[in-house]
Phi, psi and omega in degrees: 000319207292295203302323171290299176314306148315316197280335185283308186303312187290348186274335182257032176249305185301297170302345164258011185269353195226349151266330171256343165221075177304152207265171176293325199208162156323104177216184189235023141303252200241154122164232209235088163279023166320141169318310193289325164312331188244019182275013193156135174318340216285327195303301176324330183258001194253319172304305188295287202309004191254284199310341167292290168323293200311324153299326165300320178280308186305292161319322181299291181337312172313304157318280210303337179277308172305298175288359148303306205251019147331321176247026199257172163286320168313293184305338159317284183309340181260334154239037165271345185052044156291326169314000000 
């Protein structure tokens, strides 16, 4: 549960930071470091405008999974180690 709830938040901090404030130019610092991002600015600003939302959805998604299975019998099972 912890891990959808860490992973969702950071994922969606991470989508609103690369939708409202995309880094400007190519760098090996902060943004979307794919190789193909970093071949031409244009590519670099297309990568942001893609890689925001899709973190942003994800994260929420994410979230949303922790509190489903917060209470569930899977997450019971998985760290009761039945499995």
């Amino acid at each position: 549960m912890f891990d959808y709830y860490f992973l969702g938040f950071i994922q969606f901090i991470l989508g609103l930071f690369f939708t409202f404030s995309p880094p400007k130019k190519p760098n090996d610092m902060y943004g979307y470091w794919g190789k193909a991002a970093k071949r031409s600015l244009d590519h670099w600003k297309t990568a942001h405008r893609t890689a925001g939302p899709l973190f942003l959805v994800s994260g929420i998604l994410s979230l949303a999974c922790g509190f489903y299975f917060e209470d569930s019998t899977f997450e019971y099972a998985r760290t009761a180690n039945l499995f």
